[in-house]
TIROFI-123171 format. One line per 8 residues: number of its first residue (from 1); for each residue x, y, z of C-alpha. Coordinates in steps of 0.25 Angstrom, whole numbers. Example, Ala and Ser with C-alpha at 12.3 -4.5 7.8 and 13.67 -1.06 7.14 Angstrom:
<pts>
1) 49:-18:31  55:-4:29
</pts>
This chain:
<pts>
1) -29:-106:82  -28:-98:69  -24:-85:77  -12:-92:85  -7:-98:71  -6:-85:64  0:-78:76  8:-91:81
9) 14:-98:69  12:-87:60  17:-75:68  7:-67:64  4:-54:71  -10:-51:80  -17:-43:72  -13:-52:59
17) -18:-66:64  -32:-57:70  -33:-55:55  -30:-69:49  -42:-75:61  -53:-65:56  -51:-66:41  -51:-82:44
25) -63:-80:54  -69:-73:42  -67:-83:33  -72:-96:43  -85:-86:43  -88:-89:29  -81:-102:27  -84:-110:42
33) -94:-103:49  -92:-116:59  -78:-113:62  -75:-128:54  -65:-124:42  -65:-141:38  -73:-140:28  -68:-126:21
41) -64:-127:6  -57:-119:-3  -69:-114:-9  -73:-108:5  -59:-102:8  -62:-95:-8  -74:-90:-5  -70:-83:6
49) -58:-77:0  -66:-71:-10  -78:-67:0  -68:-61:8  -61:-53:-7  -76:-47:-11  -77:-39:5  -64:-34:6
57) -50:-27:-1  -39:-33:-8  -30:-33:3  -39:-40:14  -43:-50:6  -29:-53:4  -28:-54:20  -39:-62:22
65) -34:-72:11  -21:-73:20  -28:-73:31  -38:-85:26  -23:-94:21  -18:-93:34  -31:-99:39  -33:-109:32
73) -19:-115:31  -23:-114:46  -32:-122:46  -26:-133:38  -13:-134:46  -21:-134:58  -28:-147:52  -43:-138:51
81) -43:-140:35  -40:-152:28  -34:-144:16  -28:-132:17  -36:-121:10  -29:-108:10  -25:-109:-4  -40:-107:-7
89) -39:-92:-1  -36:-86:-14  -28:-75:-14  -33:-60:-17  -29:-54:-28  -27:-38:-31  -18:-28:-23  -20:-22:-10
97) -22:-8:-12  -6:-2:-11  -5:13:-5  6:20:-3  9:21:14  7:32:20  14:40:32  11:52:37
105) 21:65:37  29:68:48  19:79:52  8:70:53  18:63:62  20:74:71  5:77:73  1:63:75
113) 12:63:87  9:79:91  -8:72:92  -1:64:104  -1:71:116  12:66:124  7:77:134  -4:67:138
121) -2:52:143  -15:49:135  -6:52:122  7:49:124  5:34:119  0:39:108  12:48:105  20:36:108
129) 11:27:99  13:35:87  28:38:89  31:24:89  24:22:75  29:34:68  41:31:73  45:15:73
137) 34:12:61  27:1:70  15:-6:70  2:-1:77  4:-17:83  16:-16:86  15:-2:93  4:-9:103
145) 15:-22:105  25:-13:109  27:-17:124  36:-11:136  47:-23:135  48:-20:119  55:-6:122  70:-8:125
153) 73:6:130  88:4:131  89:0:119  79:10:112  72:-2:106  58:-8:105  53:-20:99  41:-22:89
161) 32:-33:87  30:-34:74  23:-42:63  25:-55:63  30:-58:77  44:-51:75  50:-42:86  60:-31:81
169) 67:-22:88  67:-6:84  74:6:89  65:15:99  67:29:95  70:41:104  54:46:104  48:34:103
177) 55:31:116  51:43:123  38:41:118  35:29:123  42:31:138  34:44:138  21:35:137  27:24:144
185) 29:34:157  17:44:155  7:38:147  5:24:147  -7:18:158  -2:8:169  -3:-5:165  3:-19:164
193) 3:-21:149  18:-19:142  13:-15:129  17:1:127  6:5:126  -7:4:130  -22:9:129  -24:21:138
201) -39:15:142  -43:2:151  -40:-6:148  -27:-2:147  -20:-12:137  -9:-14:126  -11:-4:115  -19:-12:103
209) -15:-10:89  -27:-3:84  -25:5:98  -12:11:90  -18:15:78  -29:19:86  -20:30:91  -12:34:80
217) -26:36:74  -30:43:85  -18:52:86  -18:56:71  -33:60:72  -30:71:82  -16:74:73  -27:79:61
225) -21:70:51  -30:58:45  -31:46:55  -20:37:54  -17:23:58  -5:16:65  2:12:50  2:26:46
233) 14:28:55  20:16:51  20:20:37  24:34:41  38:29:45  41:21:33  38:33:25  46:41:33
241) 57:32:32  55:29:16  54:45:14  68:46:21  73:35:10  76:25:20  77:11:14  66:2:12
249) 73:-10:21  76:0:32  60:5:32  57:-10:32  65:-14:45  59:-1:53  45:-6:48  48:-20:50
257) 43:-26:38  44:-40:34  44:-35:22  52:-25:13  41:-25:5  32:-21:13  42:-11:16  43:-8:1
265) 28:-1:1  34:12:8  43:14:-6  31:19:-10  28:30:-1  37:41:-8  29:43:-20  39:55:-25
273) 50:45:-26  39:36:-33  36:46:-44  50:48:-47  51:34:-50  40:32:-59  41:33:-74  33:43:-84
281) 20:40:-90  19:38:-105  15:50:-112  10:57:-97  15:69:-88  16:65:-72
</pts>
C-alpha cells in the first residue's frame, strides 16, 4: 500500500519509493515487530531516528528521516494511526559532505568509448550506452527506460523518463543516432521487449539500471582509468558545458533539473575562476 502511494499520489520514481519501503521496513523492525503500528508513540518514532543517526552518515540519516515522515503521515491519512506522528521524526542536523563534481577529460572520454569494440556485436551496446551519457547527460534509469517507440527518427528526437514521472523531449544527435541503429541492426538479441536495450545473456530482458553503470564500470576498467560510475558521465557534460561558459539556466534545461539550484553546484567546478574571485588573507602570501 505504502509503495503504490509514493509512486501513485506522490509520483515518485522506482528506485526512490524501493528506498522510502526499506527505511520504513526498518523502522517497523524496531518499532513494530508485529506489523501493528497503533500503538506507536512519539517516543518510538525518536528513538529510532536517533538509532538510525549513531550507524550511518549525515546524509542518510537525512533520507531515512524523510523517508520515516512520508511514512507515517501514511499511516495517519490511511486511518492506521490515530495521531499523526511524523513530526516526532526530528530532523538531522549537520551538513552533507559538499565536493566539487567531477567529470572526466575529454581524453578519458575517447578511451572509455575506443575500450568499446563496435567491431564486435557483444560491444556495440555498450558504445551505444556510454555515447548516449556522455553525450545527452542522462540518467543510468533513464538509459535502461529508453524504449523503441520513444525514438522519433524523422524528427531526430527521443523522449526521457525522467524524475518524477515527467516526459521531455531532447534532440537526438547525429552519433548518438548511428550508434544506436548500429546496435539496433547488428547487436541487439532477438526478443520481444521494446526497451533499447537489453542484457546480452538469458534471460534476455530490459537493461536494469545497475546493468548500466555496470557497463560503464566495466568499460573504464579495460580503458585504464580508475572505475567510474554511470553519474560521472552526467557530471562530464555539465562541466564540459560550464567550462565552455554556457549559462547556468541553459545547463539546467539539458540536465533537466527541477531545480536551478541544484544546477548551481556545477559553478563550482572551475576552481581557476573560483581563485580569482577570492579576496587575500590578512597578513598571508597565496
Amino acid at each position: 500500500m505504502f509503495r503504490g502511494h509514493l509512486l501513485n499520489e506522490r509520483g515518485l520514481a522506482q528506485n526512490t519509493a524501493t528506498a522510502y519501503v526499506l527505511r520504513a521496513g526498518r523502522f517497523l523492525t524496531w518499532a513494530a515487530a508485529d506489523g501493528n503500528v497503533m500503538g506507536l508513540t512519539a517516543g518510538d518514532v525518536t528513538r529510532a531516528v536517533l538509532r538510525e543517526s549513531q550507524n550511518v552518515s549525515v546524509g542518510s540519516a537525512q533520507f531515512f528521516v524523510v523517508a520515516l515522515r512520508s511514512f507515517l503521515r501514511f499511516c495517519f491519512v490511511e486511518g492506521l494511526l490515530p495521531t499523526d506522528l511524523s513530526a516526532a521524526a526530528l530532523a538531522i542536523t549537520g551538513r552533507r559532505r559538499s565536493s566539487v563534481p567531477r567529470g572526466i577529460s575529454p581524453k578519458d572520454a575517447r578511451a572509455l568509448l575506443s575500450a568499446c569494440d563496435r567491431r564486435q556485436a557483444a560491444t556495440r551496446r555498450d558504445y551505444a550506452v556510454i555515447l548516449i551519457l556522455l553525450r545527452l547527460g542522462l540518467r543510468a534509469g533513464e538509459v535502461a527506460n529508453l524504449t523503441l517507440d520513444d525514438i522519433d527518427w524523422r524528427a531526430a528526437e527521443i523522449v526521457v523518463h525522467g524524475k518524477g514521472r515527467r516526459d521531455e523531449r531532447l534532440p537526438l544527435p547525429i552519433d548518438v543516432g548511428e550508434a544506436i541503429v548500429g546496435y539496433l541492426q547488428r547487436g541487439r538479441p532477438t526478443t520481444t521487449s521494446r526497451t533499447v536495450f537489453v542484457r546480452r545473456i538469458a534471460p534476455i530482458g530490459p537493461l536494469s539500471r545497475g546493468g548500466v553503470s555496470f557497463i560503464v564500470r566495466r568499460a573504464s576498467i579495460r580503458a585504464g582509468p580508475a572505475p567510474l560510475g554511470a553519474h560521472r558521465l552526467r557530471h562530464t557534460l555539465a562541466c564540459q558545458m560550464v567550462g565552455a561558459g554556457v549559462p547556468l539556466p541553459e545547463i539546467s534545461q539539458v540536465l533537466r533539473h527541477r531545480s536551478l539550484e541544484s544546477t548551481a553546484n556545477y559553478a563550482r567546478v572551475d576552481i581557476e575562476a573560483l581563485r580569482g574571485l577570492a579576496q587575500p588573507w590578512p597578513g598571508g602570501e597565496w
